[in-house]
N, CA, C and O of each residue as an XYZ file, in Angstrom:
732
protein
N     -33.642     16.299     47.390
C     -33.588     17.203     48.525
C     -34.941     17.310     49.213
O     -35.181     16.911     50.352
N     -35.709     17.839     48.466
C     -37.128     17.032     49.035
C     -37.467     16.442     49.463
O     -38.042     16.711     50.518
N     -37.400     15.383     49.071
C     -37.570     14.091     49.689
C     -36.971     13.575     51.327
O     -37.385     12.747     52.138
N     -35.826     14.510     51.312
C     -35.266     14.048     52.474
C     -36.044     15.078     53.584
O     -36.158     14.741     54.763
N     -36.540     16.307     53.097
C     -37.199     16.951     53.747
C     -38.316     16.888     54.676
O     -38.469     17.320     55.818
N     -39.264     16.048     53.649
C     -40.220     15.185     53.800
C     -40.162     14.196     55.133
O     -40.870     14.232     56.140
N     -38.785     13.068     54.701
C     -38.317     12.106     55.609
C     -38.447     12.732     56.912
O     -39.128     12.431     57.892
N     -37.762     13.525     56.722
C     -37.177     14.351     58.079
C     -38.546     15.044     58.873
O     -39.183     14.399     59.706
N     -38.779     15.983     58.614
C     -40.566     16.380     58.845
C     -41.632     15.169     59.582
O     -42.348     15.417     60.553
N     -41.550     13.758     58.849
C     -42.243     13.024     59.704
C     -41.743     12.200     60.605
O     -42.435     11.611     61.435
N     -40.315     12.087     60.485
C     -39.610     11.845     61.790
C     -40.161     12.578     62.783
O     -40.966     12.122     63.594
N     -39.695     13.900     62.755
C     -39.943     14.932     63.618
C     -41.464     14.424     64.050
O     -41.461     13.612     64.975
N     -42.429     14.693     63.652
C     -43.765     14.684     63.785
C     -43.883     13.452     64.694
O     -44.384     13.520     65.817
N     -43.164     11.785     63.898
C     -43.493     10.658     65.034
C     -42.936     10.432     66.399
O     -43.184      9.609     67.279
N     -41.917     11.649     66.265
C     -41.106     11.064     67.496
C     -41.690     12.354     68.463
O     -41.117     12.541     69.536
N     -42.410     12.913     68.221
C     -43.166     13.903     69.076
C     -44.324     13.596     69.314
O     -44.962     13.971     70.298
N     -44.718     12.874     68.428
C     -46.381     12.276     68.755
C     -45.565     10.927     70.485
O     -45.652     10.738     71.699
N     -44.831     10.407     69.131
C     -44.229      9.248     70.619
C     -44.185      9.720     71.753
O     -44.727      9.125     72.684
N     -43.407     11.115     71.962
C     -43.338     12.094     73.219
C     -44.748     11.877     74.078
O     -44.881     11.424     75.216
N     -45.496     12.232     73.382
C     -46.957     12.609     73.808
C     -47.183     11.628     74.531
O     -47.247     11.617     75.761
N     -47.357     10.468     73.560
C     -47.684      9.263     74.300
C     -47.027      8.458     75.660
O     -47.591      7.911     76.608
N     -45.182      8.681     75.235
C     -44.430      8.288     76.892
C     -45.440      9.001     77.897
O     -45.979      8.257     78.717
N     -45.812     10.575     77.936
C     -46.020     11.440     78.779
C     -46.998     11.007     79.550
O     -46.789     11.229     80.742
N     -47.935     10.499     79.321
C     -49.026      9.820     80.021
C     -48.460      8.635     80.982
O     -48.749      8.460     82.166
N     -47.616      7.897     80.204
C     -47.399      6.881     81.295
C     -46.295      7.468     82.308
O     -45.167      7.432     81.816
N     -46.358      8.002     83.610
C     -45.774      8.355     84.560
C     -45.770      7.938     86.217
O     -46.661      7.620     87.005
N     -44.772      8.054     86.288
C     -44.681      7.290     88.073
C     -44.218      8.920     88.563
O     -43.423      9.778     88.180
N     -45.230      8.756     89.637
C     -45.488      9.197     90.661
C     -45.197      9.272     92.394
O     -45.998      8.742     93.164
N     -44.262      9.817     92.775
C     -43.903      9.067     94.316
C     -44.113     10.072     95.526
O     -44.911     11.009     95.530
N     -43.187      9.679     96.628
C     -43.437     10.673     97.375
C     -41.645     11.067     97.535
O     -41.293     11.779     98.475
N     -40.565     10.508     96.488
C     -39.543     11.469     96.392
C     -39.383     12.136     95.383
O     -38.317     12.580     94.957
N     -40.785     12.287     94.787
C     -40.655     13.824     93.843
C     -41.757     14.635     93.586
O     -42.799     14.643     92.931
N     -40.803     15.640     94.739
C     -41.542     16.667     95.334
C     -42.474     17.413     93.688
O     -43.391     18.148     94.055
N     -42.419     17.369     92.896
C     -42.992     18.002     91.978
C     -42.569     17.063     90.456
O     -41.557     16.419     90.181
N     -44.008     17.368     89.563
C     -43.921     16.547     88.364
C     -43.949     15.597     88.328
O     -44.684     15.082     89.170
N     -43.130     14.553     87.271
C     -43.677     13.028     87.282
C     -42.160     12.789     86.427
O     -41.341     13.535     85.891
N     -42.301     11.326     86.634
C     -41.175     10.905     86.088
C     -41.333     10.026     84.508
O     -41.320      8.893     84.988
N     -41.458      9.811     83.120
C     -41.538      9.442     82.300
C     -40.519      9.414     81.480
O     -39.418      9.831     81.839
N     -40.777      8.839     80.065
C     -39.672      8.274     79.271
C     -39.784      9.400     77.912
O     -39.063      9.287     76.921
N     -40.732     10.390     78.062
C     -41.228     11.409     77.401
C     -40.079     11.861     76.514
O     -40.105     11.817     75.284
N     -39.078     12.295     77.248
C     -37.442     12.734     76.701
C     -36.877     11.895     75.767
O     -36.291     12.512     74.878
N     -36.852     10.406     75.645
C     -36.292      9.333     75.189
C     -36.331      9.736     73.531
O     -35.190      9.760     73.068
N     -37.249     10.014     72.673
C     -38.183     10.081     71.790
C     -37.141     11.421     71.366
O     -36.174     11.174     70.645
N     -37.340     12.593     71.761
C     -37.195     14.052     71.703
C     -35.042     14.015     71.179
O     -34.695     14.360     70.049
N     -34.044     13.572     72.206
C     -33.096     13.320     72.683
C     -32.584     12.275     71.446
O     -31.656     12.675     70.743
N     -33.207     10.868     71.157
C     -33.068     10.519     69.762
C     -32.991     11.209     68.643
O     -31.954     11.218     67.981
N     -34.138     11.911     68.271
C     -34.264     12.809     67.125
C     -33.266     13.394     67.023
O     -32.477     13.180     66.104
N     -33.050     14.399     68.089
C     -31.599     15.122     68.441
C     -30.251     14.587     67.661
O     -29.440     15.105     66.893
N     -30.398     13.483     68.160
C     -28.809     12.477     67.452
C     -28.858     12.502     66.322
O     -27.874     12.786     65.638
N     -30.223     12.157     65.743
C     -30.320     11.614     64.464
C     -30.593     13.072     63.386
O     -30.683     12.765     62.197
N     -30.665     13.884     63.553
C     -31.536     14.957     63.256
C     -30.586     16.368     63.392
O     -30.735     17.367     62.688
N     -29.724     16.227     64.309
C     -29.083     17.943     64.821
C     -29.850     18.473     65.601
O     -30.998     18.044     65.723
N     -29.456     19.379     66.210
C     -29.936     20.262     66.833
C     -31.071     20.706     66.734
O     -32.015     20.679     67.523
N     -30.900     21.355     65.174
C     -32.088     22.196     65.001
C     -33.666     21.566     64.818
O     -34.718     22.201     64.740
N     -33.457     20.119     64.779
C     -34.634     19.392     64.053
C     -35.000     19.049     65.995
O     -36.152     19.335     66.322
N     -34.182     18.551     67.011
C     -34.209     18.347     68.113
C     -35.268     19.276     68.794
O     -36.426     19.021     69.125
N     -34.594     20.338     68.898
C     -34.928     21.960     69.621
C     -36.613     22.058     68.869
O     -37.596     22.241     69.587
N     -36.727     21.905     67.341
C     -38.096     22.069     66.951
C     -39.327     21.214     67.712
O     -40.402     21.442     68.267
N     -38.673     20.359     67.455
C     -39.213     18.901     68.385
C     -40.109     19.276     69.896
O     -41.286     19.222     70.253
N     -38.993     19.617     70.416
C     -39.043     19.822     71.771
C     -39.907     20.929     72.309
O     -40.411     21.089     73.420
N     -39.940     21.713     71.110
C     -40.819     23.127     71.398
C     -42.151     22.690     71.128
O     -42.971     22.910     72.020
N     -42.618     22.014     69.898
C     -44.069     21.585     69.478
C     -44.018     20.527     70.427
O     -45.193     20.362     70.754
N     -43.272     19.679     71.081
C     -43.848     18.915     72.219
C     -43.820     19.504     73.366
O     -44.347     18.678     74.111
N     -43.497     20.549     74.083
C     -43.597     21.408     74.964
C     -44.798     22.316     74.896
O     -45.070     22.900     75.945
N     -45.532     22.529     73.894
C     -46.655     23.062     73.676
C     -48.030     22.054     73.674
O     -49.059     22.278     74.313
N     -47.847     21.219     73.039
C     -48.703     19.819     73.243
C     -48.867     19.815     74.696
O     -49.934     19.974     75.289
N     -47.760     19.625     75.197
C     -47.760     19.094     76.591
C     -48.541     20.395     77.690
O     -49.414     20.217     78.540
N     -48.082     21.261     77.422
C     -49.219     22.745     77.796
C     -50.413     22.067     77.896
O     -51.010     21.580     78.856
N     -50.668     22.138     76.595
C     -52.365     21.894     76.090
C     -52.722     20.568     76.818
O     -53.950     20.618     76.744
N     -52.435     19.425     77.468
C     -52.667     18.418     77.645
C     -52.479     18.866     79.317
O     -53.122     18.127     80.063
N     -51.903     19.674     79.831
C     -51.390     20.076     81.282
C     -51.521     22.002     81.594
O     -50.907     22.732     82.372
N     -52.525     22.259     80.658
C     -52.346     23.452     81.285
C     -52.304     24.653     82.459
O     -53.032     25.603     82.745
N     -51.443     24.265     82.818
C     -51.155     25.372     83.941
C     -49.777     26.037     84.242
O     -48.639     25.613     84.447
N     -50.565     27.665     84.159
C     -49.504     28.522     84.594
C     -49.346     29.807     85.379
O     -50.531     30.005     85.110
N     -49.181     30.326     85.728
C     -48.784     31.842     86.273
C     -48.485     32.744     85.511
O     -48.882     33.734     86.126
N     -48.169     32.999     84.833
C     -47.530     34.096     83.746
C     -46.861     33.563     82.629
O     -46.204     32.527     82.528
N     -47.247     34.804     81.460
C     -46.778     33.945     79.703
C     -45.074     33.774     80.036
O     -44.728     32.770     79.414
N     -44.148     34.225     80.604
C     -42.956     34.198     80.700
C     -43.186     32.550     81.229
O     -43.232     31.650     80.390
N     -43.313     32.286     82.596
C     -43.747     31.073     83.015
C     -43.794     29.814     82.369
O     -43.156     28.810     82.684
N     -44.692     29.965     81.336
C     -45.318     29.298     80.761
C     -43.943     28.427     79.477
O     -43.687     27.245     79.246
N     -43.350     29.791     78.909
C     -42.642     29.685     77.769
C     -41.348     28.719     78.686
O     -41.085     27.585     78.288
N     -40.566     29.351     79.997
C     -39.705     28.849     80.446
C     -40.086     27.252     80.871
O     -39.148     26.583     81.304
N     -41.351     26.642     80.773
C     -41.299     25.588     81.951
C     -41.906     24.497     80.632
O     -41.973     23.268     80.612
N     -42.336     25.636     79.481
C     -43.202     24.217     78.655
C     -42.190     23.912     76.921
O     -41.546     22.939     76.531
N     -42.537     25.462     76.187
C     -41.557     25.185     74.954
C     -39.990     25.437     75.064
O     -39.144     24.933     74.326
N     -39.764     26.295     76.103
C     -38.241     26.251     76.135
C     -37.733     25.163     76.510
O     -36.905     24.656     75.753
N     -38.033     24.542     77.656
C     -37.745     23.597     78.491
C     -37.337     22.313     77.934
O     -36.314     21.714     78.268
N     -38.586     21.736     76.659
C     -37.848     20.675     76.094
C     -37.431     21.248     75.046
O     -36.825     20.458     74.322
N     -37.485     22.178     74.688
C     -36.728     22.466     73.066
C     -35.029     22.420     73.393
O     -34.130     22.003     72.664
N     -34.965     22.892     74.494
C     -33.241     22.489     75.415
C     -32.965     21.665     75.075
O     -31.849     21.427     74.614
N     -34.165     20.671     75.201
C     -33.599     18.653     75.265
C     -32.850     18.856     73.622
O     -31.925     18.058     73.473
N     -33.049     19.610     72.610
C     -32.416     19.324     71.155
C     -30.900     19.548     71.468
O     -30.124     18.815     70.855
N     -30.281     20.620     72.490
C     -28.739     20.354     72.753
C     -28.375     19.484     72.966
O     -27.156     19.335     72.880
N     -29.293     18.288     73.410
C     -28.242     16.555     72.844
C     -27.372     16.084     71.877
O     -26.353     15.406     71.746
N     -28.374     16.863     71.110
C     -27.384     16.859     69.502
C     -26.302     17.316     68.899
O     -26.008     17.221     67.707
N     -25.643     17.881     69.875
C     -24.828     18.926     69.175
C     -23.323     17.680     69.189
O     -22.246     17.908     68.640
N     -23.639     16.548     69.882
C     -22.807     15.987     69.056
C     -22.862     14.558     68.288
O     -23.265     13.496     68.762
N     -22.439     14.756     67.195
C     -22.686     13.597     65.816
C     -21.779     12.453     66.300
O     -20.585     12.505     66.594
N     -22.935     11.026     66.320
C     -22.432      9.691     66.722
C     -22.100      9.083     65.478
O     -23.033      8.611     64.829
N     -20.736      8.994     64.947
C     -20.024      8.670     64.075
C     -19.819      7.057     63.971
O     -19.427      6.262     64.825
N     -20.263      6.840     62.490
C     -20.110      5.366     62.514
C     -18.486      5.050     62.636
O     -18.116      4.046     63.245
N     -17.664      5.839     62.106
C     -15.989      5.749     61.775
C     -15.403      5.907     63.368
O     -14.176      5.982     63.431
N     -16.118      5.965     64.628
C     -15.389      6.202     66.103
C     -15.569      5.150     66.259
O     -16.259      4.398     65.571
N     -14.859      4.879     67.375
C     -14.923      3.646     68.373
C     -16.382      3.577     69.172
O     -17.087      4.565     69.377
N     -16.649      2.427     69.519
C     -17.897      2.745     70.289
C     -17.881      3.245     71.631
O     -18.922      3.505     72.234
N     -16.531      3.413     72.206
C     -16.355      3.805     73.634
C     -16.607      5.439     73.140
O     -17.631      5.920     73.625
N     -16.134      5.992     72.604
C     -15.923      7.519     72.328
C     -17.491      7.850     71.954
O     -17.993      8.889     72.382
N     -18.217      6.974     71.175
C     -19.756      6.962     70.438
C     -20.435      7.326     71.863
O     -21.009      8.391     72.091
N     -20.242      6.065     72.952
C     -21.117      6.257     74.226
C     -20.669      7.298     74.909
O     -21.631      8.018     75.176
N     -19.554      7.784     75.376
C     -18.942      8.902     75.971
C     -19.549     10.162     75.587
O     -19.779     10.997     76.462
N     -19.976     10.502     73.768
C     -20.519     11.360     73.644
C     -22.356     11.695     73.213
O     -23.028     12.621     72.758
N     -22.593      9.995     73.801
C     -23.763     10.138     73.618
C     -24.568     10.581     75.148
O     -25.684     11.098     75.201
N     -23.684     10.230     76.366
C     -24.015     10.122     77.912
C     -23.636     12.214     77.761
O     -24.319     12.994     78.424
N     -22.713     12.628     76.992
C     -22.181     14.086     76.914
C     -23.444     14.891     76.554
O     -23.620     15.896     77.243
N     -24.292     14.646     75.663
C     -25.090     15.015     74.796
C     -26.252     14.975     75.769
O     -26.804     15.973     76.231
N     -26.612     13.524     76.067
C     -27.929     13.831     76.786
C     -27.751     14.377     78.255
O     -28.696     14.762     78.945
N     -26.613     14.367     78.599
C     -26.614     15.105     79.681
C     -26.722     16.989     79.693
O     -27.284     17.825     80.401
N     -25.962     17.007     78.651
C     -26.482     18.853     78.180
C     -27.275     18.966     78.138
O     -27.616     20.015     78.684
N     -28.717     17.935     77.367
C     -29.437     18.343     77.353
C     -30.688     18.688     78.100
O     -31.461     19.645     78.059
N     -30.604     17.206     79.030
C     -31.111     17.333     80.212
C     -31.186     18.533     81.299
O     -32.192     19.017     81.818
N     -29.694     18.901     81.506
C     -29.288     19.915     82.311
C     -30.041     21.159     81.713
O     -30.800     21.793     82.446
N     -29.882     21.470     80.599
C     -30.291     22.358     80.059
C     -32.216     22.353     80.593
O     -32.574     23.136     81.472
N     -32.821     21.784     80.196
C     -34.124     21.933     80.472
C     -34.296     21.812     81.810
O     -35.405     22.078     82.275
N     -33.215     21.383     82.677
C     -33.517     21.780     84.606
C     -33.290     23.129     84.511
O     -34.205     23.895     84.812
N     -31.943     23.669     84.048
C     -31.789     24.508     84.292
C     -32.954     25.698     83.671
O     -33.137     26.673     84.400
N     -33.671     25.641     82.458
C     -35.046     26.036     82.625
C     -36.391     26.467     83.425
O     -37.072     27.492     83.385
N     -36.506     25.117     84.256
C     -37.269     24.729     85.277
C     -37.017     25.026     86.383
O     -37.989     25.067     87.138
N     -35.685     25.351     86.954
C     -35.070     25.756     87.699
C     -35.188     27.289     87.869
O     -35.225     27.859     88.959
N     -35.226     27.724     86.984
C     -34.865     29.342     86.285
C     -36.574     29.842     86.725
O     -36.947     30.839     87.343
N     -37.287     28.830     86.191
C     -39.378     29.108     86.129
C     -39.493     29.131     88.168
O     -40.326     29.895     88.657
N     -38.800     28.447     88.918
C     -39.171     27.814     89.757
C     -38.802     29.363     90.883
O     -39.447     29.918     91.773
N     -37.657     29.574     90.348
C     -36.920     30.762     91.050
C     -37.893     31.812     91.115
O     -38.464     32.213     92.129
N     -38.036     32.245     89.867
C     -38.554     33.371     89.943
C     -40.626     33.828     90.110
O     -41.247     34.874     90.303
N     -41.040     32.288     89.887
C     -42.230     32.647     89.842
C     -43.253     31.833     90.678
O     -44.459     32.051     90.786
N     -42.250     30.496     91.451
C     -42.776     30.017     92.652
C     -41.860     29.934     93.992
O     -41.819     29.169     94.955
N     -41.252     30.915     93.648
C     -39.990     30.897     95.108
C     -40.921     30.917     96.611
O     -40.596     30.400     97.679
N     -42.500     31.898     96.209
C     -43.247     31.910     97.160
C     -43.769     30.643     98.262
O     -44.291     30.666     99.377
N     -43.254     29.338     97.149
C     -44.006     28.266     97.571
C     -42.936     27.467     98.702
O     -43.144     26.531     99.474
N     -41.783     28.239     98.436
C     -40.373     27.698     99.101
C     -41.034     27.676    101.037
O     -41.539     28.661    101.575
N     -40.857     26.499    101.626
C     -41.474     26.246    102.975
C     -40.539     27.710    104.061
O     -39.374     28.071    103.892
N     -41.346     28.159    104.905
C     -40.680     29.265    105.543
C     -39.109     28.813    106.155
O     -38.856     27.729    106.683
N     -38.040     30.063    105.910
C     -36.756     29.321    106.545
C     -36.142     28.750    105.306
O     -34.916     28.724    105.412
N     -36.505     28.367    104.369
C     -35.642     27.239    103.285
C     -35.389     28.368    102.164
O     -36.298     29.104    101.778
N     -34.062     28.437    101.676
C     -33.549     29.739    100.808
C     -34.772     29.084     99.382
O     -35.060     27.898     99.222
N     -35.135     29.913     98.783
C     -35.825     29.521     97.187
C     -35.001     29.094     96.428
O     -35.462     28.647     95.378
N     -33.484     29.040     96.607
C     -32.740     28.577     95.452
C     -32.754     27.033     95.643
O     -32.741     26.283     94.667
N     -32.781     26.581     96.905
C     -32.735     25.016     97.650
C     -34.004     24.664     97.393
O     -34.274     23.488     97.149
N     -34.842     25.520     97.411
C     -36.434     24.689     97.309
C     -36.560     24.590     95.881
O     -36.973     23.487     95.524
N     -36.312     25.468     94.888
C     -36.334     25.570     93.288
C     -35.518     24.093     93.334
O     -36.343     23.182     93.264
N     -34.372     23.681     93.414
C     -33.079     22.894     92.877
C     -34.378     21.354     93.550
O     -34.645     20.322     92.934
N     -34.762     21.669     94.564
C     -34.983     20.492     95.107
C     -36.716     19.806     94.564
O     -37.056     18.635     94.390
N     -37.227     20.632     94.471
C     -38.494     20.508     93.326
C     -38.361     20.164     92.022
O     -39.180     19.469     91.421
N     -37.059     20.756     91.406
C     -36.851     20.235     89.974
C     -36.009     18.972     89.880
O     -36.148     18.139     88.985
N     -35.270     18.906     90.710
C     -34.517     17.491     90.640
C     -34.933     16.352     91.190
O     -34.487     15.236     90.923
N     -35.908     16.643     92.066
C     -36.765     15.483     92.110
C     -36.865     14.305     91.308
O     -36.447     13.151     91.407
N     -37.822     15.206     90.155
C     -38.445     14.768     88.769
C     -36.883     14.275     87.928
O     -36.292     13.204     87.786
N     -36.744     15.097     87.678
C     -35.885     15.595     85.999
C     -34.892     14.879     86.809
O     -35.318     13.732     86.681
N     -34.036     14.803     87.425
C     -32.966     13.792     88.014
C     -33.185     12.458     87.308
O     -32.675     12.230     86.211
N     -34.203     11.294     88.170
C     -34.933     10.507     87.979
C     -35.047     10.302     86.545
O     -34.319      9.512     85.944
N     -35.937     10.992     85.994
C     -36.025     10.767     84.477
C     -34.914     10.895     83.440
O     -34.861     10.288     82.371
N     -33.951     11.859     83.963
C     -32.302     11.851     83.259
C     -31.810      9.896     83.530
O     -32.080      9.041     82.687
N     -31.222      9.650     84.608
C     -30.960      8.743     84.387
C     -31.858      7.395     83.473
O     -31.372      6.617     82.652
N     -33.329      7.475     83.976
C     -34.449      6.122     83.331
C     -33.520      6.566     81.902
O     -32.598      5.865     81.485
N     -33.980      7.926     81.221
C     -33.380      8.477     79.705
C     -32.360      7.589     79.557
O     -32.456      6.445     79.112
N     -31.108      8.298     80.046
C     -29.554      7.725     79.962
C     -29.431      6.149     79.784
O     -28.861      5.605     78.838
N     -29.994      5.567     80.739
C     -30.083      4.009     80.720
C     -31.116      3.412     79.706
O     -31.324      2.200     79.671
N     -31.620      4.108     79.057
C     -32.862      3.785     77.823
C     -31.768      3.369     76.618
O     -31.372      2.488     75.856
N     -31.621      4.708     77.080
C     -30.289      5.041     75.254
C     -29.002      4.421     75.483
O     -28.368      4.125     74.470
N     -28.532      4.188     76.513
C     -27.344      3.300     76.016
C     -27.709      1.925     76.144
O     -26.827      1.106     75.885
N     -28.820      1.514     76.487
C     -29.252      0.234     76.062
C     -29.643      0.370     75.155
O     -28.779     -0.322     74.617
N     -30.513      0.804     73.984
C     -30.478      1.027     72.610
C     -29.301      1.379     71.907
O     -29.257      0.883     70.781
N     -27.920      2.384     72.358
C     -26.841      2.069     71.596
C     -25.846      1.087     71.652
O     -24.827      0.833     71.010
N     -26.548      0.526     72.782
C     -25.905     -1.113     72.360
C     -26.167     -2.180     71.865
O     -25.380     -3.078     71.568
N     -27.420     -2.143     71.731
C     -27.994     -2.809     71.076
C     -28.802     -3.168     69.871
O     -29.280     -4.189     69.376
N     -28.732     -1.500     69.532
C     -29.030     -1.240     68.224
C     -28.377      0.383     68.103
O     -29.010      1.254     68.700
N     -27.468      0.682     67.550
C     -26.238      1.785     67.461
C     -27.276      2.515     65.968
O     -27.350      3.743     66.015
N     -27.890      1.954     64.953
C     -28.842      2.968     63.537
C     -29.059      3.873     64.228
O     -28.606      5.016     64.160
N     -30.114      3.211     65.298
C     -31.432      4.008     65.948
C     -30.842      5.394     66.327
O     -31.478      6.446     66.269
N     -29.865      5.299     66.626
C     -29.432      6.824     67.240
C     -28.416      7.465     66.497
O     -28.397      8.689     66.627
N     -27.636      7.006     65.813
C     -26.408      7.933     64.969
C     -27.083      8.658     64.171
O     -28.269      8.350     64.052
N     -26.670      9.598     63.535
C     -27.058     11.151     62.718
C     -27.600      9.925     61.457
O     -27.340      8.744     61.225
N     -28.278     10.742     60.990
C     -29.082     10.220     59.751
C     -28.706     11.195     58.787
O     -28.811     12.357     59.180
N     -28.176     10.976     57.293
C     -28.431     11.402     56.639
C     -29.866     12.158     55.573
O     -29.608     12.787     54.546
């Protein structure tokens, strides 16, 4: 039991260090109005599969804090919590569903595109939530804050949902371990 504890613990740890490292490499454009686009999630969203939820969500919070410290800036501790550790600790609702070696692989991908899409959504809807309430000011005069919030966060996080999506089902097709639940 230990032992698997162990296992598990430095999973967690490499696939958050990995986080770290996607995070740096980012594209930059002029159709996204805010943030950057990276493979940062890829790493976080795996674990998730392999790991549950709860090992996901941990993940996502100590890499949401890293990522603070490496990007710090904020407006207020509420701010801060909604846009950095909540935000990817969301990304662990990928997990909530188990890629079964005994399914078909159509049903495997169906609920692996299910998964990272919750989870994704979930951390816009975060960012979304940070954007509303604590930069609505920045919304251009005339444009409602809910359109300028939606349109600042989806920029980014759009973009990087799909690069994600198309990461991982090219890895579950091509290698199906990498991502099913781990014992």
């Amino acid at each position: 039991m230990q032992k698997t504890q162990i296992r598990i613990m430095t999973e967690t740890a490499l696939m958050t260090a990995i986080s770290v490292v996607l995070s740096f490499i980012q594209i930059r454009g002029p159709w996204a109005a805010g943030g950057s686009i990276s493979l940062e999630m890829v790493p976080l969203i795996i674990l998730s599969f392999r790991r549950g939820v709860k090992w996901g969500m941990a993940a996502g919070v100590i890499y949401g804090l890293i990522n603070f410290m490496f990007n710090p800036y904020y407006v207020h501790p509420v701010q801060l919590i909604l846009d950095y550790p909540l935000a990817f600790g969301l990304l662990g609702l990928s997990g909530i569903f188990i890629l079964k070696e005994s399914e078909t692989k159509v049903l495997a991908l169906i609920k692996l595109i299910a998964g990272v899409t919750i989870g994704c959504f979930a951390r816009f809807v975060s960012h979304f939530a940070s954007a509303m309430i604590f930069f609505g000011s920045s919304a251009p005069k005339g444009q409602p804050v809910a359109l300028y919030a939606f349109i600042y966060n989806i920029s980014y996080i759009g973009p990087s949902y799909i690069i994600a999506l198309f990461v991982l089902i090219l890895m579950f097709l091509t290698a199906p371990l990498l991502i099913r639940r781990q014992r």
